[in-house]
C-alpha positions in Angstrom: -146.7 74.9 -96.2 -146.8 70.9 -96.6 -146.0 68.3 -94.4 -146.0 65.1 -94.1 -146.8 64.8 -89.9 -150.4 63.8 -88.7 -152.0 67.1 -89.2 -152.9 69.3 -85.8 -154.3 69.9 -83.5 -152.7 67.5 -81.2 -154.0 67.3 -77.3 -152.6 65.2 -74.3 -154.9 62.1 -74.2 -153.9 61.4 -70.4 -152.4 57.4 -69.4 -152.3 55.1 -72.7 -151.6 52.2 -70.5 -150.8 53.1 -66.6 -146.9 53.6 -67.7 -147.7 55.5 -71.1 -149.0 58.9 -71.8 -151.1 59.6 -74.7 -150.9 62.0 -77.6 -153.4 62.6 -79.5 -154.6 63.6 -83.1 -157.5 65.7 -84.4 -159.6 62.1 -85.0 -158.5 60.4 -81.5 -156.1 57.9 -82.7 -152.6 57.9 -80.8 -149.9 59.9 -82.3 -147.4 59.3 -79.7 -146.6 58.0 -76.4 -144.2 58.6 -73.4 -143.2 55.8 -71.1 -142.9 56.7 -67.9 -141.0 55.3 -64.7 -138.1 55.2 -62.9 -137.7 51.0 -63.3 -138.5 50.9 -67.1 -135.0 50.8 -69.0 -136.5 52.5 -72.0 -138.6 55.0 -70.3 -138.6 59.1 -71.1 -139.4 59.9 -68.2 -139.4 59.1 -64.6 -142.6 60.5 -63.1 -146.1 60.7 -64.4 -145.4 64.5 -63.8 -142.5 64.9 -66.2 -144.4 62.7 -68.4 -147.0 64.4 -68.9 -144.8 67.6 -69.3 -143.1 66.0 -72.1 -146.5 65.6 -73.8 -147.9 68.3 -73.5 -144.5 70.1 -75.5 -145.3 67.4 -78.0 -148.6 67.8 -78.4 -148.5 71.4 -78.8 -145.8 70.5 -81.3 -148.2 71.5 -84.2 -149.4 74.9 -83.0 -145.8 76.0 -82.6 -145.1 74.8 -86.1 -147.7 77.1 -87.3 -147.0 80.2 -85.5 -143.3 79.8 -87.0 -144.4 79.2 -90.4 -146.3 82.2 -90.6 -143.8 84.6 -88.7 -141.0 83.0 -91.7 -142.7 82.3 -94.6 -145.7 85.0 -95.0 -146.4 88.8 -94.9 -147.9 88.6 -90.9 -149.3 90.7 -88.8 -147.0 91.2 -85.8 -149.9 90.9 -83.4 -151.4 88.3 -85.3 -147.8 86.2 -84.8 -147.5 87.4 -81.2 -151.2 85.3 -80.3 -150.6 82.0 -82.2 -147.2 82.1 -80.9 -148.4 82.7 -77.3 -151.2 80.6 -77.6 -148.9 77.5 -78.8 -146.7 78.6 -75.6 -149.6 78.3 -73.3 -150.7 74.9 -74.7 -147.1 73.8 -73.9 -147.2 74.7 -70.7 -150.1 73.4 -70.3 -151.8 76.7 -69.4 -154.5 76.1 -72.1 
């Protein structure tokens, strides 16, 4: 499948700036950030905590694109699906 994102992996690169969490591509250069704080208008989140939650679903953003892909558009092995798929899970949760 093609895309058009910055191409996986993605990781949590930890605080961009004190009040920013990174996320990161494969080469190290910032994908994304999430703002964080509870006195910053624009913010995504209030806590470092949540922040960091936030990122971690993005970052594993790529990994769960791939383990849908190949469950809808290829002849898959069920257990094959069922790793990549918990796998992407794990990174989300940051359990990885």
């Amino acid at each position: 499948m093609s895309t058009n994102h910055t191409p996986g992996p993605w990781r949590l690169g930890g605080a961009a700036t004190p009040e920013n969490m990174a996320i990161l591509g494969t080469h190290g250069g910032i994908v994304a950030t999430i703002p964080f704080g509870q006195d910053r208008p624009f913010a995504a989140a209030d806590t470092e905590t949540e922040a960091r939650a936030n990122a971690r679903l993005i970052a594993a953003a790529p990994d769960l694109l791939a383990a849908l892909e190949q469950i809808a558009y290829s002849d898959f092995s069920a257990d094959v699906a069922r790793q990549k798929a918990r796998a992407a899970i794990a990174k989300a949760e940051g359990k990885s």
